[in-house]
C-alpha positions, -999 to +999 in steps of 0.1 A: +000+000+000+016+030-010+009+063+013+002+096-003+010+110+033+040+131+044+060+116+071+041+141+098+008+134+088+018+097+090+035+098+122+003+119+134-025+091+124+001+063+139-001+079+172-039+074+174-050+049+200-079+042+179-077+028+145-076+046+110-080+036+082-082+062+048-097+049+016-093+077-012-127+085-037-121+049-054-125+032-027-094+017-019-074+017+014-043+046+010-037+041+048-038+023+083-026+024+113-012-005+129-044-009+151-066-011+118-040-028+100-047-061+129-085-055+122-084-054+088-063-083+085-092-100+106-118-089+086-105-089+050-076-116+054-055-111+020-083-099-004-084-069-018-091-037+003-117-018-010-142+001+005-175-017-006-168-052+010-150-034+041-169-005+055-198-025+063-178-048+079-163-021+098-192-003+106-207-035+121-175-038+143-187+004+155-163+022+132-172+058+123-169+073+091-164+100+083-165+117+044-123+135+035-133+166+023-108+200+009-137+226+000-167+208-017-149+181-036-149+151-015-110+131-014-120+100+003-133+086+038-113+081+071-128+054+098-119+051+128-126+018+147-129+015+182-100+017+207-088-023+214-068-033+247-051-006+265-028+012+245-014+045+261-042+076+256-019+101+268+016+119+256+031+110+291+021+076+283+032+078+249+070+091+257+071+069+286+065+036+267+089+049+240+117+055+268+110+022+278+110+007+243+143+020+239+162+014+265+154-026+263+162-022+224+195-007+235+203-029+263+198-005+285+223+016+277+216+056+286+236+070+259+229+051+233+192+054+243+193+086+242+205+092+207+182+068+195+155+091+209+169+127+200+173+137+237+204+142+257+214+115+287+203+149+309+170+150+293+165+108+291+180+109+333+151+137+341+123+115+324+134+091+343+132+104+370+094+120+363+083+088+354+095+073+383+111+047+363+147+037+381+171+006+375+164-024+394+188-049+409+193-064+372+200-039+356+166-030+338+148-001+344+112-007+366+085+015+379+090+014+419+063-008+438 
């Protein structure tokens, strides 16, 4: 599936909790999310995407649709399925799961955490301390209990 987003816009509808998914006015799917990609998977398997066979399906499953509009020409249709399991709802969550992420893909190494993020080993050792995360007794970094 090739995106006719720009890297922000992308990054923008990946960071929705909830899934998206963006058909464009032929009906076929430009986008998804990585939360609509596992529902579409389940619904459509590897057919085709296109809108006719999977928006009812969707809608069954209580997407909302909504109609992509710039002025009165109409671009496409964005739904949004319903939020699954508990993926993070806020930023704080957000950066704090990312931190994480990072630091066990690193080994747990600060530094190279850090750069990985785009944040000094200052800025990483403050979150750190925010979230209350610290090192426990092997090394890994824990939330205290």
């Amino acid at each position: 599936m090739s995106s006719v987003f720009s890297p922000l816009a992308r990054a923008v509808l990946d960071s929705f909790s909830e899934g998206v998914v963006v058909f464009d006015p032929h009906g076929r799917v430009v986008y998804a999310n990585s939360p609509a990609e596992e529902t579409l998977h389940t619904v459509a398997g590897d057919t085709p995407r296109e809108a006719e066979r999977l928006v009812p399906e969707l809608a069954r499953l209580g997407a909302r649709i909504a109609p992509l509009r710039v002025g009165d020409l109409k671009v496409g249709e964005a739904v949004y399925l319903p939020e699954t399991g508990n993926r993070p709802k806020t930023l704080a969550e957000r950066e704090r799961n990312a931190i994480v992420q990072t630091l066990e893909g690193n080994g747990w190494r600060l530094a190279q955490s850090a750069r990985a993020l785009g944040i000094s080993r200052t800025t990483l050792w403050r979150r750190l301390k925010e979230y209350g995360l610290h090192r426990s007794g092997h090394g890994k970094w824990s939330q205290p209990s």
